[in-house]
N, C-alpha and C positions, 0 to 999 in steps of 0.2 A: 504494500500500500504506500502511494506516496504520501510527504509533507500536505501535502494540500488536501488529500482526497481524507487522510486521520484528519486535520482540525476541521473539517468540514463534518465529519463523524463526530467530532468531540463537540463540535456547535449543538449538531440536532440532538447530541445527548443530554442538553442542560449549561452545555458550560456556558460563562459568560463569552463574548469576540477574542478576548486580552487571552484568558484561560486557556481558550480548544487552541490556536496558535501555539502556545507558549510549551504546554502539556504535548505537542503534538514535535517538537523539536530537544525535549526531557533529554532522548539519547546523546544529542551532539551536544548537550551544555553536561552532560555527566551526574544530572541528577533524576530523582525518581517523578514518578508522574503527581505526587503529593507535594512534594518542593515543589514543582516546577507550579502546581495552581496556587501556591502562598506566595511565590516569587515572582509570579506575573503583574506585569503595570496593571494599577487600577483603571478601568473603562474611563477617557473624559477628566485622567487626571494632571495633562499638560496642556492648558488650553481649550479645554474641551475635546480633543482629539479623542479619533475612533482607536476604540480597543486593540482591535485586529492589527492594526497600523502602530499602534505603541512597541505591543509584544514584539513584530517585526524587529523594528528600530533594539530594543534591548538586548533581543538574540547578536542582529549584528555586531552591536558596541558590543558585545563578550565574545564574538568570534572574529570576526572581519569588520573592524572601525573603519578600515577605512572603505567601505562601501554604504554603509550611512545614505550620504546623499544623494547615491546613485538609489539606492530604495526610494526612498523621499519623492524620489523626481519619476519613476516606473509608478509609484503607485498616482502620482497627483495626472500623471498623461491616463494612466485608467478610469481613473473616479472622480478628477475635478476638485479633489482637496482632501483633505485631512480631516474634516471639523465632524465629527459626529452625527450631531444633530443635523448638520446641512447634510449630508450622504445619506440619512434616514429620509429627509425629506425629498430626497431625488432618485427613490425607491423607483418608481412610476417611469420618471425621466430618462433615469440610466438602463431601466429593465433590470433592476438588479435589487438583492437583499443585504442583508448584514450578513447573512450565509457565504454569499459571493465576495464578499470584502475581508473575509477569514478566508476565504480561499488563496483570495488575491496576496493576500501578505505573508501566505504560506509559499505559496509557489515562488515571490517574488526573492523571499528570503534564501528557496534553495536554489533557483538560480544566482543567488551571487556567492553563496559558499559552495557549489557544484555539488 
Protein backbone atom coordinates (compact mmCIF):
# COMPACT_ATOMS: atom_id res chain seq x y z
CA UNK A 1 0.00 0.00 0.00
CA UNK A 2 1.35 3.38 -0.65
CA UNK A 3 1.94 6.64 1.42
CA UNK A 4 -1.12 8.02 0.06
CA UNK A 5 -3.55 5.25 -0.49
CA UNK A 6 -2.61 4.24 4.04
CA UNK A 7 -3.40 8.10 5.07
CA UNK A 8 -6.38 8.08 2.88
CA UNK A 9 -7.40 4.79 4.86
CA UNK A 10 -6.39 6.23 8.01
CA UNK A 11 -8.63 9.41 7.13
CA UNK A 12 -11.94 7.24 6.48
CA UNK A 13 -10.96 5.41 9.72
CA UNK A 14 -11.41 8.59 12.01
CA UNK A 15 -8.31 10.08 12.02
CA UNK A 16 -8.02 13.78 12.14
CA UNK A 17 -6.08 15.33 8.17
CA UNK A 18 -2.66 16.08 10.41
CA UNK A 19 -3.13 12.36 12.15
CA UNK A 20 -3.95 9.79 8.92
CA UNK A 21 -0.66 11.72 7.04
CA UNK A 22 1.53 11.62 9.86
CA UNK A 23 0.50 7.96 11.28
CA UNK A 24 0.67 6.93 7.65
CA UNK A 25 4.70 7.88 7.37
CA UNK A 26 5.28 6.33 11.47
CA UNK A 27 7.93 3.93 9.51
CA UNK A 28 10.33 6.51 7.96
CA UNK A 29 10.27 8.82 11.14
CA UNK A 30 11.01 5.48 13.23
CA UNK A 31 8.20 5.77 15.56
CA UNK A 32 5.09 3.64 16.35
CA UNK A 33 1.68 4.53 14.81
CA UNK A 34 0.60 5.97 18.64
CA UNK A 35 3.71 8.41 18.74
CA UNK A 36 3.20 9.36 15.43
CA UNK A 37 -0.98 10.55 16.20
CA UNK A 38 0.45 12.54 19.70
CA UNK A 39 3.21 13.97 17.47
CA UNK A 40 1.22 15.16 14.78
CA UNK A 41 0.61 19.05 14.19
CA UNK A 42 -2.55 20.16 15.40
CA UNK A 43 -5.29 20.77 12.48
CA UNK A 44 -5.33 24.97 11.84
CA UNK A 45 -2.43 25.24 14.34
CA UNK A 46 -0.13 27.63 12.06
CA UNK A 47 -2.21 30.18 10.68
CA UNK A 48 -5.09 28.21 10.39
CA UNK A 49 -3.50 25.82 7.85
CA UNK A 50 -4.93 22.52 6.61
CA UNK A 51 -3.95 19.49 8.66
CA UNK A 52 -2.86 17.31 5.81
CA UNK A 53 -0.48 20.15 4.72
CA UNK A 54 1.07 20.74 8.26
CA UNK A 55 1.86 16.94 8.82
CA UNK A 56 3.56 17.04 5.37
CA UNK A 57 5.61 20.02 6.16
CA UNK A 58 6.92 18.34 9.73
CA UNK A 59 7.79 14.99 8.03
CA UNK A 60 9.91 16.90 5.61
CA UNK A 61 11.78 19.21 8.37
CA UNK A 62 12.78 15.76 10.04
CA UNK A 63 13.61 14.00 6.92
CA UNK A 64 14.56 16.28 3.93
CA UNK A 65 14.54 20.25 5.03
CA UNK A 66 15.44 21.06 2.44
CA UNK A 67 12.55 20.24 0.34
CA UNK A 68 10.17 22.20 2.56
CA UNK A 69 9.21 24.74 -0.03
CA UNK A 70 9.37 22.68 -2.93
CA UNK A 71 6.12 20.82 -0.90
CA UNK A 72 4.62 24.20 -0.11
CA UNK A 73 4.65 25.21 -3.62
CA UNK A 74 3.32 21.33 -5.24
CA UNK A 75 0.70 21.60 -2.91
CA UNK A 76 -0.54 25.52 -3.27
CA UNK A 77 -0.35 24.60 -7.60
CA UNK A 78 -2.85 21.71 -6.60
CA UNK A 79 -5.27 23.32 -4.16
CA UNK A 80 -4.92 27.11 -4.22
CA UNK A 81 -3.50 27.42 -0.75
CA UNK A 82 -2.88 26.25 2.43
CA UNK A 83 -5.74 27.87 4.79
CA UNK A 84 -8.19 25.26 5.88
CA UNK A 85 -11.16 26.75 6.02
CA UNK A 86 -10.69 28.27 2.49
CA UNK A 87 -9.95 24.59 0.89
CA UNK A 88 -13.02 23.36 2.97
CA UNK A 89 -14.97 25.94 1.21
CA UNK A 90 -13.74 25.12 -2.34
CA UNK A 91 -14.83 21.41 -1.63
CA UNK A 92 -17.53 22.18 -4.70
CA UNK A 93 -14.85 24.36 -6.63
CA UNK A 94 -11.81 22.19 -6.68
CA UNK A 95 -14.13 18.70 -6.82
CA UNK A 96 -12.25 17.63 -4.16
CA UNK A 97 -12.45 16.73 -0.15
CA UNK A 98 -10.39 16.94 2.98
CA UNK A 99 -9.94 13.14 1.91
CA UNK A 100 -8.11 14.37 -1.24
CA UNK A 101 -5.98 16.96 0.49
CA UNK A 102 -4.56 13.92 2.80
CA UNK A 103 -3.89 12.33 -0.13
CA UNK A 104 -2.22 15.01 -1.70
CA UNK A 105 0.28 15.61 1.07
CA UNK A 106 0.99 12.12 1.31
CA UNK A 107 1.85 11.45 -2.15
CA UNK A 108 3.49 14.93 -2.21
CA UNK A 109 5.65 14.02 0.70
CA UNK A 110 6.85 10.66 -0.82
CA UNK A 111 7.61 12.12 -3.86
CA UNK A 112 10.31 14.30 -2.45
CA UNK A 113 11.95 11.78 -0.04
CA UNK A 114 11.59 8.95 -3.00
Amino acid sequence: MSYEENARKNHNNGFNCAMSVFVAYCDKLGISPEQARNAAPKPRSEGGKCGAFLAGKKILEQLKPEAVTDYEQKFIELNGQTECSRLVSSHDLLRKSCNDYVGDAARLVEEEIG
